[in-house]
C-alpha positions, 0 to 999 in steps of 0.5 A: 684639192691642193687648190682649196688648201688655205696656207698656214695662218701664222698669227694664230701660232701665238696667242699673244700675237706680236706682243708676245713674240716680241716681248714688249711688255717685259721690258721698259721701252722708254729707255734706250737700248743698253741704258747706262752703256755705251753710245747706241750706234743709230745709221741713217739714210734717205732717198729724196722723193722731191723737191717741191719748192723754193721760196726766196720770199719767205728762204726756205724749201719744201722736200719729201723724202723717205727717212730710214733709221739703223739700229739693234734693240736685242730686246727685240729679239726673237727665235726664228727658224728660216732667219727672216724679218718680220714687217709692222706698221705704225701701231707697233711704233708706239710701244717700243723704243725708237730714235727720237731725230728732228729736223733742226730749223724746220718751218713745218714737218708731217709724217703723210697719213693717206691712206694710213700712216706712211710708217713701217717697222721692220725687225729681225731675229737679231734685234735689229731693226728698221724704221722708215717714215715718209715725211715732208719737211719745210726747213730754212735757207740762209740765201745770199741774193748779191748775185741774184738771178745769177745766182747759186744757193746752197741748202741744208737740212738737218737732222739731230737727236733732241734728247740724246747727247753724243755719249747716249746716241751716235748718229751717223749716216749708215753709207757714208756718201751712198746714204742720200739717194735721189729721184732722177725725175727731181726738178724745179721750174727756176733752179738747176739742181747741181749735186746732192751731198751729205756731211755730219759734225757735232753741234755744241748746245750750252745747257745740254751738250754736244750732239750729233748733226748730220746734214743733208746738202744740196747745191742749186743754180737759177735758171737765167732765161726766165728773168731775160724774158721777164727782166732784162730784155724789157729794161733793155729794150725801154733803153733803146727806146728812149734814144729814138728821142735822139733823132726826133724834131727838137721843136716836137715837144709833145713828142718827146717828153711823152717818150721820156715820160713813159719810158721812166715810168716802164722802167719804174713799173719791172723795178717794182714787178722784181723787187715784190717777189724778193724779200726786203734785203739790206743789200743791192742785189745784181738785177738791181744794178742792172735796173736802176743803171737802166733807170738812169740812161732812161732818166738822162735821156729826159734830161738831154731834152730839157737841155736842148729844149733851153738851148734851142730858146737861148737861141731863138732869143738871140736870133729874134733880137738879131732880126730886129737889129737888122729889119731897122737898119737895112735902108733898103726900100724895095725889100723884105726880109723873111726868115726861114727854117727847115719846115717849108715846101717846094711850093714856099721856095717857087714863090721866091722867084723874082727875089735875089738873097743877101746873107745877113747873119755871118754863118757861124751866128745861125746854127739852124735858121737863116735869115735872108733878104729878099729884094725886089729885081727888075727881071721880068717874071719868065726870067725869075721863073727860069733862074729858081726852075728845078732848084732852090737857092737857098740853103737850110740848116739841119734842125738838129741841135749838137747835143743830139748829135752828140748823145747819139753815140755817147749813149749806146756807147756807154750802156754797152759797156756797162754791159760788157763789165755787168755780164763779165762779172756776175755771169 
């Protein structure tokens, strides 16, 4: 029956099986095709797999990419009938001649291995041939961080001959443009990844010669919402929070300093968080514009206090010598004198009532306390009680010093400004 005919057996057609077929062992394969003739024109393309990191830390990015290789070896040349190819792996690699292209400035560079070498080799009755490899590569990028996080990077990864100078080998990329191909499912969690390219040049080495290079170039732009959530909102946020300071108590010292202070060391806390994760550059970068400008407003709000809180006691110096001035030279036998700041209750004014207030500190002299006589009346108690019923004669000044008040719009005014010229020039 048809079905227990087993299919021709091909291998057992030549003795010497592929060695035989293709001749290896009459030629010298550690020469190049045509040695001692023209350049060997070798085409090259590759269809990245991934892009599986990028490392600002150490600059440099991890990709995996399928390497393909172009040439004609007419040693290899074998008679064919029905004009197909026939397909090896990585054991036929190591006897016969192939471009010996490395990555220029790579960290570290493997050809996978699982479950067997990632290597096929594939060669037509012509003489040429076709050689892939699956390889990961770790290359260095130059990274330039003056705009980071709003920033672009631009990276490469090159591929030369080491042995083979321009008038031995040609590479060239084998479809110009089309030779560099892409997974649509290519991604990264920080960057956006703009456009892929390739260019070649020939690269100048000055005990060896020149040498072609061909570049592999790919354009990448930060993801900004990550380091808004992590970076800027935060900063921004310990800002604002340090002007609540502004509309607290002057005399609520405990407050107010505590605010500053752990304000000061929040923002002392993100710049140290951003700048463990960037490498040790001898350039400010734009996030440390933002973070150290953020560092100042929170740093001069701490100072406001300090100024109000000396002022405040420059004052009540004058203000407790003026009382002693006063309390001796009044004259007047059936008097008190009381001073009175704004922490008093409906209760402290009612006991007033029989009291009649002289103003004895011009206004201009008592920006925030009043000192006030009271002297004794002969009205009875139901008329003292009647006159103060409902309302309180006596006028408090706001305990709130003009610098406070001042900072209360100079502050936000000019952050948000800086951010106006901030985000106009680095977004």
């Amino acid at each position: 029956s048809h079905i227990f005919k087993k299919n021709r057996d091909l291998t057992k057609a030549w003795r010497g099986k592929t060695d035989q077929l293709l001749r290896v062992d009459e030629h010298d394969f550690t020469m190049r095709p045509a040695f001692g003739g023209p350049a060997i024109p070798v085409g090259v393309d590759v269809q990245v797999e991934s892009l599986d990191s990028i490392s600002e830390v150490d600059m440099d990015f991890t990709m995996t990419l399928y390497l393909r290789h172009y040439w004609k070896d007419e040693r290899l040349s074998f008679p064919s009938t029905n004009n197909k190819s026939m397909t090896f792996d990585g054991r036929l690699v190591k006897k016969i001649w192939v471009p010996d292209v490395f990555f220029v400035h790579s960290k570290r560079s493997f050809i996978h291995d699982t479950t067997t070498d990632n290597i096929m080799l594939r060669v037509f009755p012509d003489g040429h041939v076709l050689y892939s490899m699956r390889v990961t590569v770790t290359a260095m990028c130059n990274m330039d961080f003056s705009h980071f996080p709003l920033d672009s990077q631009t990276c490469s990864l090159e591929l030369e001959s080491y042995a083979y100078t321009d008038e031995d080998l040609m590479l060239y990329w084998k479809n110009g443009n089309e030779s560099l191909k892409t997974d649509e499912k290519i991604s990264l969690s920080q960057f956006l990844i703009q456009k892929f390219h390739t260019t070649s040049r020939l690269a100048f080495y000055s005990s060896t010669g020149w040498y072609n290079r061909l570049y592999i170039n790919f354009t990448l732009r930060r993801h900004i919402f990550f380091f808004l959530l992590q970076t800027y909102f935060p900063a921004t946020l310990m800002v604002m929070l340090s002007w609540v300071s502004f509309w607290i108590d002057r005399r609520a010292v405990p407050a107010r300093v505590s605010l500053g202070i752990t304000t000061v060391l929040t923002m002392s806390t993100i710049i140290t968080g951003v700048n463990a994760s960037m490498p040790r550059v001898s350039y400010i970068k734009a996030v440390d514009i933002y973070l150290w400008v953020s560092f100042v407003f929170v740093f001069l709000s701490v100072l406001e206090y300090a100024a109000v809180n000396y002022l405040t006691t420059v004052q009540e110096r004058k203000e407790r010598k003026l009382r002693e001035r006063f309390s001796c030279s009044c004259g007047i036998p059936h008097s008190k004198t009381m001073m009175l700041d704004g922490n008093y209750s409906e209760s402290d004014a009612n006991s007033l009532a029989g009291y009649t207030r002289n103003q004895m500190v011009p206004e201009e002299e008592k920006p925030e306390k009043m000192v006030v006589h009271l002297a004794m009346s002969n009205e009875s108690n139901s008329s003292r009680k009647r006159g103060l019923k409902g309302h309180v004669g006596l006028r408090i000044i706001q305990n709130t010093h003009a610098i406070d008040k001042y900072s209360r719009l100079i502050f936000p005014g000019t952050y948000i400004f800086f951010n106006l010229i901030y985000w106009s020039v680095f977004s």
